[in-house]
VOTIVO-169023 format. One record per residue (C-alpha): residue in three letters; residue number from 1; y, x negated, z negated. Coordinates in steps of 0.2 Angstrom, whole numbers, plus 5000, padded with zeros to 4 digits. Example, Ala and Ser with C-alpha at 12.3 -4.5 7.8 and 13.67 -1.06 7.14 Angstrom:
2
+-----+-----+------+------+------+
|  aa |   i |   c2 |   c1 |   c3 |
+-----+-----+------+------+------+
| ALA |   1 | 4978 | 4938 | 4961 |
| SER |   2 | 4995 | 4932 | 4964 |
+-----+-----+------+------+------+
END
This chain:
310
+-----+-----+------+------+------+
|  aa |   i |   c2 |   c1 |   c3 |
+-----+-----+------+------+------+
| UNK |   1 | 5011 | 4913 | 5087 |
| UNK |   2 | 5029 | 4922 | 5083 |
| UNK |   3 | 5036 | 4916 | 5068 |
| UNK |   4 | 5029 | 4925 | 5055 |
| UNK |   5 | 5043 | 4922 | 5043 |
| UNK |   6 | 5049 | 4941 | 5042 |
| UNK |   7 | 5029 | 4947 | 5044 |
| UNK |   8 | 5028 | 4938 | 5026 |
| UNK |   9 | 5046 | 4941 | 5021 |
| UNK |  10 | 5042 | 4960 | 5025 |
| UNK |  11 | 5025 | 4960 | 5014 |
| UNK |  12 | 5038 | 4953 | 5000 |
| UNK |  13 | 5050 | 4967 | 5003 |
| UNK |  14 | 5039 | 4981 | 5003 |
| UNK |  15 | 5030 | 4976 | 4987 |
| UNK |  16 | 5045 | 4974 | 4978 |
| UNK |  17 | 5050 | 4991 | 4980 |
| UNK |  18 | 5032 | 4996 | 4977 |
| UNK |  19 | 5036 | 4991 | 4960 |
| UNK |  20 | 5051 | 5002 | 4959 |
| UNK |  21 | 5043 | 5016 | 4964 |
| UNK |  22 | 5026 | 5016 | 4952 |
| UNK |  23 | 5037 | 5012 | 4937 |
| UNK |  24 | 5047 | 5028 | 4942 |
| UNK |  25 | 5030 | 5039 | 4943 |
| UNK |  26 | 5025 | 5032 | 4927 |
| UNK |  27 | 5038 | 5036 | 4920 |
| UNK |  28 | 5034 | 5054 | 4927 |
| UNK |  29 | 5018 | 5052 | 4919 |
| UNK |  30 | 5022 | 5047 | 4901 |
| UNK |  31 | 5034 | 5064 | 4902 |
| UNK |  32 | 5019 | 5074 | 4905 |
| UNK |  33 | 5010 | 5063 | 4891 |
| UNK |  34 | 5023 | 5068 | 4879 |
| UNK |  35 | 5024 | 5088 | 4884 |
| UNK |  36 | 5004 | 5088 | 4886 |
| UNK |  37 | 5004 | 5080 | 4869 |
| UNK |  38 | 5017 | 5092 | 4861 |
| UNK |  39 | 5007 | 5107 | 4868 |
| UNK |  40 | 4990 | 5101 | 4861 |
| UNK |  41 | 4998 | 5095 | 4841 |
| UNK |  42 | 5008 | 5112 | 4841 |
| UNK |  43 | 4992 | 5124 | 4845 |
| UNK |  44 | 4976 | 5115 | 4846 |
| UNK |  45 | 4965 | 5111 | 4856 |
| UNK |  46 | 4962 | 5130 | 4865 |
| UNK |  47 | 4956 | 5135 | 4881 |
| UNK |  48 | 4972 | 5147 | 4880 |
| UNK |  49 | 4983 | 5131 | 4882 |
| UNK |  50 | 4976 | 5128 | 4899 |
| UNK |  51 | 4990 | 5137 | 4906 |
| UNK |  52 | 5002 | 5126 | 4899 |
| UNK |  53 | 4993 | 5112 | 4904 |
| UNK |  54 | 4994 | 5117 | 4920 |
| UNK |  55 | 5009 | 5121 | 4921 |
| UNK |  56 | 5014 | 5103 | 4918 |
| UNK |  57 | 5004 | 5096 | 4930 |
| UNK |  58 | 5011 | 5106 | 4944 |
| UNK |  59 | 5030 | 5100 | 4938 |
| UNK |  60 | 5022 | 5083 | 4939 |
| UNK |  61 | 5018 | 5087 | 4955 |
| UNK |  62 | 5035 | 5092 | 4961 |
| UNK |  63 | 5041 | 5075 | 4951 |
| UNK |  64 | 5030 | 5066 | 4960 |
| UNK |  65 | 5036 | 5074 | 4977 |
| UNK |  66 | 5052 | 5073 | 4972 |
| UNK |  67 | 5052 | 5051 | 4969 |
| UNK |  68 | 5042 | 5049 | 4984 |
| UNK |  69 | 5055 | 5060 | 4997 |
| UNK |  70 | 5069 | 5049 | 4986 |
| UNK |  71 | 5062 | 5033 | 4993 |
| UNK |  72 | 5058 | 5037 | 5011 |
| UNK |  73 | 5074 | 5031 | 5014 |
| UNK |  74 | 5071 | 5013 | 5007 |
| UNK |  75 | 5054 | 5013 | 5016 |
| UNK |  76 | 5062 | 5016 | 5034 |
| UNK |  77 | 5076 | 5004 | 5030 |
| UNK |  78 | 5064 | 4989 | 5026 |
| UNK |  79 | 5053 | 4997 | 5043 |
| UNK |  80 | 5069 | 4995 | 5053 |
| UNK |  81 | 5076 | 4977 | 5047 |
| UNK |  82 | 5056 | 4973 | 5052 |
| UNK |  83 | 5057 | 4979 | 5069 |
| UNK |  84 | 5073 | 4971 | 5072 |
| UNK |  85 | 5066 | 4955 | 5065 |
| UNK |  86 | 5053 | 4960 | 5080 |
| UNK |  87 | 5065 | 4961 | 5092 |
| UNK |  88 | 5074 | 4942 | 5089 |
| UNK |  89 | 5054 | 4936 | 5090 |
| UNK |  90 | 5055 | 4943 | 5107 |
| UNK |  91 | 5070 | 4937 | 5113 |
| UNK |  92 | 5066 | 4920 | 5108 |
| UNK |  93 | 5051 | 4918 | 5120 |
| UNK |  94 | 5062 | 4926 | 5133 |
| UNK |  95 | 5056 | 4945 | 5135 |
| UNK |  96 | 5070 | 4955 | 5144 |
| UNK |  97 | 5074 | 4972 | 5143 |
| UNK |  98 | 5071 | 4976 | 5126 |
| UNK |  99 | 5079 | 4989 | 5118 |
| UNK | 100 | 5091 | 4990 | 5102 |
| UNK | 101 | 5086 | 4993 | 5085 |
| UNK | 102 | 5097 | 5008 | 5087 |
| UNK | 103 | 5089 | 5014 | 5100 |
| UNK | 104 | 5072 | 5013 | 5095 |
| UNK | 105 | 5079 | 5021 | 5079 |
| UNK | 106 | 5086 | 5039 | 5087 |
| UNK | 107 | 5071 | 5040 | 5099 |
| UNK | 108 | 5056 | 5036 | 5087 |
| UNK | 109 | 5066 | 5044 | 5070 |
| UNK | 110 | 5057 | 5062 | 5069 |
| UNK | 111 | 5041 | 5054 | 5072 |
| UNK | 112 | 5043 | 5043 | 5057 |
| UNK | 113 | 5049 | 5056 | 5046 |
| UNK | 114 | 5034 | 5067 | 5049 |
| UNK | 115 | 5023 | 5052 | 5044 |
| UNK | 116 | 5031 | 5048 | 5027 |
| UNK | 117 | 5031 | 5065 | 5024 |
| UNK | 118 | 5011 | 5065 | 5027 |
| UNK | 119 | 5008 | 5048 | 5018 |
| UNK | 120 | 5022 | 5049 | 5005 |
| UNK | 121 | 5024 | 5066 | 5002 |
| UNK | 122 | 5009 | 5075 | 5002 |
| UNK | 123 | 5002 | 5077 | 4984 |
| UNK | 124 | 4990 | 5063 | 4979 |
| UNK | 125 | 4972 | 5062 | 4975 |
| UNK | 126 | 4975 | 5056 | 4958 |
| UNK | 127 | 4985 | 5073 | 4954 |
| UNK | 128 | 4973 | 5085 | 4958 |
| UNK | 129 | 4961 | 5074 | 4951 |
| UNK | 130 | 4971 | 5074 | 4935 |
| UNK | 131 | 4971 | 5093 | 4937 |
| UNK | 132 | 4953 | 5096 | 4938 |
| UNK | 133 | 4949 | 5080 | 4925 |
| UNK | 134 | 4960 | 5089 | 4911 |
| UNK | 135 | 4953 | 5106 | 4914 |
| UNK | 136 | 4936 | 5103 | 4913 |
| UNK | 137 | 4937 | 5091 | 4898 |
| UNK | 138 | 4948 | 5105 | 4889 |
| UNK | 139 | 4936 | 5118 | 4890 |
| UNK | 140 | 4922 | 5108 | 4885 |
| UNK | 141 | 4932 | 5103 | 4869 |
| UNK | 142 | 4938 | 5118 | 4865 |
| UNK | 143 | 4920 | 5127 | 4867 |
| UNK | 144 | 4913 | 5112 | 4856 |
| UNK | 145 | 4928 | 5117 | 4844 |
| UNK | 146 | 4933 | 5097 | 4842 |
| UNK | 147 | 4945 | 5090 | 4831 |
| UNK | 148 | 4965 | 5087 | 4839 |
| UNK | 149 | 4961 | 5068 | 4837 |
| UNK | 150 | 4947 | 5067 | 4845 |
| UNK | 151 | 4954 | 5079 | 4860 |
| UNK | 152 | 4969 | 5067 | 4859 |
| UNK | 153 | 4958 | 5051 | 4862 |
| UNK | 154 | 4949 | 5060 | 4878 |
| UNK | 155 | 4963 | 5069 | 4886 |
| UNK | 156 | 4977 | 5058 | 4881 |
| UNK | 157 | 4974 | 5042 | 4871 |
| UNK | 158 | 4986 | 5023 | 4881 |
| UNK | 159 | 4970 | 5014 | 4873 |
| UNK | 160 | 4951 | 5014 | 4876 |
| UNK | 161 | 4945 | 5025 | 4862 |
| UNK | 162 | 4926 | 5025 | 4861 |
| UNK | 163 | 4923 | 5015 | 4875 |
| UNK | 164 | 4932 | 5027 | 4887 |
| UNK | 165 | 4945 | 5028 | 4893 |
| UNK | 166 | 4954 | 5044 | 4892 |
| UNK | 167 | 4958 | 5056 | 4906 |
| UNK | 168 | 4979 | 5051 | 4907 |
| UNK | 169 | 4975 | 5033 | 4907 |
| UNK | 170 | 4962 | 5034 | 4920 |
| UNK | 171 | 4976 | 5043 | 4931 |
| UNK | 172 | 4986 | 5030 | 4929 |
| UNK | 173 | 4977 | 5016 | 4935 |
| UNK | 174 | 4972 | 5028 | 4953 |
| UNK | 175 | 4991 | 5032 | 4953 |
| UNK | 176 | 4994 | 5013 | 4954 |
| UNK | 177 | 4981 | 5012 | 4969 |
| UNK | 178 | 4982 | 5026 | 4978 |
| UNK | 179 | 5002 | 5024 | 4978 |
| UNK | 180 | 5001 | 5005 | 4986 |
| UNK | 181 | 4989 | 5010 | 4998 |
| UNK | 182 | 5000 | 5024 | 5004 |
| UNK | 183 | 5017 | 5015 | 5006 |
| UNK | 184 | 5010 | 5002 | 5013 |
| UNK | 185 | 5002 | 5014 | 5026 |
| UNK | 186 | 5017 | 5024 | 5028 |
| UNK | 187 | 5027 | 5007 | 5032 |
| UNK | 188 | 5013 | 5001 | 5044 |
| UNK | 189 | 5012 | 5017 | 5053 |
| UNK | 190 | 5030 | 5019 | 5058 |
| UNK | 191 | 5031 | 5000 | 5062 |
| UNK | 192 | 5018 | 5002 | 5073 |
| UNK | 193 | 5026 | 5018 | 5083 |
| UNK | 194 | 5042 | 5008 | 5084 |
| UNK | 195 | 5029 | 4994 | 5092 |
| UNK | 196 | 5023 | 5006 | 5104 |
| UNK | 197 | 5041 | 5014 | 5109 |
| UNK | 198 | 5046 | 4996 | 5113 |
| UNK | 199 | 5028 | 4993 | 5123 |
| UNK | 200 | 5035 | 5009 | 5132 |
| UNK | 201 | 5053 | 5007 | 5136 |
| UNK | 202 | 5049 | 4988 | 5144 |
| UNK | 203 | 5032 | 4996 | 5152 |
| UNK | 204 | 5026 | 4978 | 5144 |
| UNK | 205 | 5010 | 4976 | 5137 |
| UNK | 206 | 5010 | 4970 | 5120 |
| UNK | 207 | 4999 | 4966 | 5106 |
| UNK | 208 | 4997 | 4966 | 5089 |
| UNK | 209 | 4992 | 4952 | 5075 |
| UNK | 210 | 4987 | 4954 | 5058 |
| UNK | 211 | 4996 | 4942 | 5046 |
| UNK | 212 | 4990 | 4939 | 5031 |
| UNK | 213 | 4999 | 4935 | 5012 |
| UNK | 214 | 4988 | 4920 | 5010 |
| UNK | 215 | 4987 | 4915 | 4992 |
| UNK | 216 | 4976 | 4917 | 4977 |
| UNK | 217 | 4974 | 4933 | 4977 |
| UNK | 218 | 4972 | 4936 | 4997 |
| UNK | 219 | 4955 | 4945 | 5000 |
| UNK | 220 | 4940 | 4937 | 5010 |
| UNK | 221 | 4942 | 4952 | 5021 |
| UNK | 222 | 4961 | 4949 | 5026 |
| UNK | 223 | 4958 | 4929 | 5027 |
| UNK | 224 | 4949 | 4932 | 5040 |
| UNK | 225 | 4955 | 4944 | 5051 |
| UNK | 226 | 4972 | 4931 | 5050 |
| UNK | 227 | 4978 | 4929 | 5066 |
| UNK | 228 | 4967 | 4939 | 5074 |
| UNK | 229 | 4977 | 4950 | 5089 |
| UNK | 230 | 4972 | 4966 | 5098 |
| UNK | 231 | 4981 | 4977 | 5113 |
| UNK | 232 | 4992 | 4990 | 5101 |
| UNK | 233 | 4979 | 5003 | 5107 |
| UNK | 234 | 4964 | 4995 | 5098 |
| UNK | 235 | 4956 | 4992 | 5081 |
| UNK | 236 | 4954 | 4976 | 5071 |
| UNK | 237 | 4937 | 4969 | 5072 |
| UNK | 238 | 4934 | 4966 | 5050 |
| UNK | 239 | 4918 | 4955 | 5044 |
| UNK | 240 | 4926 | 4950 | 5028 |
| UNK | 241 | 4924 | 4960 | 5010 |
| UNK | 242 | 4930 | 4973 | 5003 |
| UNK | 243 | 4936 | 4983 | 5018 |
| UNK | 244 | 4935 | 5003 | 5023 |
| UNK | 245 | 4927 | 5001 | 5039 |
| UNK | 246 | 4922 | 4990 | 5053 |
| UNK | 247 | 4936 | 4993 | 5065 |
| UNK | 248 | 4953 | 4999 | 5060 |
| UNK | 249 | 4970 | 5000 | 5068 |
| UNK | 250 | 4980 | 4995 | 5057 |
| UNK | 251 | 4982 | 4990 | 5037 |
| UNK | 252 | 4977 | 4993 | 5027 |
| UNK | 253 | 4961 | 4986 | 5026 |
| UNK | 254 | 4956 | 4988 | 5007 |
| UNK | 255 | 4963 | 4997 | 4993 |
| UNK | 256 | 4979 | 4985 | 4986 |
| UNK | 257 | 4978 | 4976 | 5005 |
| UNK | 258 | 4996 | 4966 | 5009 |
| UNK | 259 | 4991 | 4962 | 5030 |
| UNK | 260 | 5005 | 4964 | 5039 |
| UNK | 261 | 5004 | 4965 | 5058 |
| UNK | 262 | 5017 | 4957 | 5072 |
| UNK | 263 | 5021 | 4962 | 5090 |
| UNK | 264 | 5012 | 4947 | 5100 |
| UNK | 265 | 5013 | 4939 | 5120 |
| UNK | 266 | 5006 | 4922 | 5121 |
| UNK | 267 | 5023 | 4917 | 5124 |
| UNK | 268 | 5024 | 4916 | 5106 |
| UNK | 269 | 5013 | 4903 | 5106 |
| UNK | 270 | 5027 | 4890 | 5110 |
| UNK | 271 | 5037 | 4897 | 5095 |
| UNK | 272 | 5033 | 4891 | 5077 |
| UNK | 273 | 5013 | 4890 | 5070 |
| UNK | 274 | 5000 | 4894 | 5083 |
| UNK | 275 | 4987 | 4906 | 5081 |
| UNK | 276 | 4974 | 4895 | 5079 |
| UNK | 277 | 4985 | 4884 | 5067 |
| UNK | 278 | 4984 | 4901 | 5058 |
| UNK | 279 | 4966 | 4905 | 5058 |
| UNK | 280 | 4965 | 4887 | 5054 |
| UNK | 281 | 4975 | 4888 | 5036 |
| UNK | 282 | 4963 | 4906 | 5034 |
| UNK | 283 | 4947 | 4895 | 5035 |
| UNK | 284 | 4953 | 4881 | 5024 |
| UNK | 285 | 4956 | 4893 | 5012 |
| UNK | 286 | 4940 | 4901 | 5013 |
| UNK | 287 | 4932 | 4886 | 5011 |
| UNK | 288 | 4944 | 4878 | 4998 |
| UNK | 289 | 4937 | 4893 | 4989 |
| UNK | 290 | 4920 | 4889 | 4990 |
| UNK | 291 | 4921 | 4871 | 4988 |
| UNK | 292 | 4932 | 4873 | 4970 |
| UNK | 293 | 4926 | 4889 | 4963 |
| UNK | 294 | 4942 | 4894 | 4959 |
| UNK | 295 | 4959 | 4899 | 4968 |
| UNK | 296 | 4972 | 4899 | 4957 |
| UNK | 297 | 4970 | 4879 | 4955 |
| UNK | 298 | 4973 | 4875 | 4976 |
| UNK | 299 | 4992 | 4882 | 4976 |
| UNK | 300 | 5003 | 4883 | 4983 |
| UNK | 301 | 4997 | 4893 | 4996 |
| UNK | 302 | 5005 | 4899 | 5014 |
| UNK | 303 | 5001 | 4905 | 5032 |
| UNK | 304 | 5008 | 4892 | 5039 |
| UNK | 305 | 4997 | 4874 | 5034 |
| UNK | 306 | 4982 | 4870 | 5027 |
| UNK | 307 | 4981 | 4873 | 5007 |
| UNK | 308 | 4981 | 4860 | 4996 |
| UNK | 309 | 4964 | 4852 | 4993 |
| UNK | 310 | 4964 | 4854 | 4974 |
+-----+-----+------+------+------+
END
């Protein structure tokens, strides 16, 4: 097994500047808050201010599309310290003839920027379904002619009001998940094209391993599919829960999913936890779950030993 240092160091990385870029769309969100807000207060709740309404949605839109081109910088850098982390795992076990992280850089760029500009870019789901959401329920409380507070709690309301909540809050919480699921596929994707390029250039056949973030809040699903490897040119085989689908190629493998994977030869076996040492913390896991009840009480947790027996 390589050492999967940078695969968890990586995971770290990439979250943390998750973070940064959610708390920069919503702040992109609460500025259509305040103008959606403005419009409703100032002339009711009419279907003539769908216009406006829409009109502030589509200059989210190019706010949203704005932020997300700003970080695919960051995105590659952290994609290209990965792969050169890749590199020195290689090396260590001996493999010859590798290329440079430079290298790998210039011949594998514009195919990396074409798929951040598909999975970054692109407008989300939760836009157009913030679009459509705000429509429908406009018209439908206009045409019941409802009072501004209780278009307000529908449309617009940070709290549950009645039991629901309302049209901007429920945006939010698919911004925060359909955003994670995206960088973290945009970040996956271009490391596994620098994979490939390197499988090419040596005309070596490498692998792939998942490696999982084991700790309390690592899903049955990415527990055990830990350690598991697979030619770069085949799927993951996932029995755990939740997942999208039986096979996948790469992560993710659920929505908010934080499996990395890692260029593999059995060479790498010599180096740092085994793969089966790895499978091996997985399962005590699994069944430190099941024996407890709990998770939060056997930490700390780590891809590299067994879990405290709490």
């Amino acid at each position: 097994m390589p050492d999967i240092r940078p695969a968890t160091s990586y995971i770290g990385k990439i979250r943390r500047l998750e973070a940064k870029y959610l708390a920069e769309i919503d702040n992109a969100r609460l500025g259509f808050r305040r103008n959606a807000l403005d419009i409703l207060t100032r002339y009711g709740v009419r279907l003539s201010n769908l216009y406006d309404i829409r009109s502030e949605i589509s200059a989210l839109e190019r706010q949203i599309s704005s932020i997300s081109r700003a970080y695919i910088p960051q995105v590659d850098e952290l994609v290209l310290w990965y792969m050169n982390q890749q590199l020195g795992n290689l090396r260590r076990v001996g493999e010859t003839g590798l290329p440079n992280i430079q290298q790998l850089n210039l011949s594998t760029y514009s195919e990396r920027l074409q798929i951040y500009e598909n999975t970054l870019v692109s407008t989300p789901a939760w836009i157009n379904n913030l679009a459509k959401n705000m429509e429908t329920n406009i018209t439908r409380l206009a045409i019941a002619d409802a009072e501004i507070e209780t278009a307000i709690d529908r449309l617009l309301s940070v709290s549950i009001a009645d039991g629901r909540a309302s049209i901007w809050r429920l945006s939010g919480a698919a911004a925060i998940t359909e955003t994670a699921e995206t960088t973290w596929t945009a970040a996956i994707l271009a490391a596994s094209g620098l994979f490939k390029a390197t499988q090419t250039i040596t005309r070596t056949e490498y692998m792939k391993q998942a490696i999982a973030a084991i700790d309390a809040v690592t899903t049955d699903c990415c527990l055990r599919v830990h350690g598991q490897t697979q030619p770069l040119d085949k799927p993951f085989e996932l029995i755990g829960t939740p997942r999208f689908a039986d096979r996948i190629d790469n992560p993710p493998f659920h929505w908010s999913c934080r499996t990395a994977t890692s260029l593999y030869t059995v060479q790498m076996e010599n180096k740092g936890i085994t793969t089966p040492q790895m499978k091996e913390a997985a399962e005590a896991e699994l069944k430190a779950r099941e024996r407890t009840g709990r998770r939060e009480e056997i930490w700390p947790a780590h891809a590299t030993s067994r879990r405290n027996r709490g």
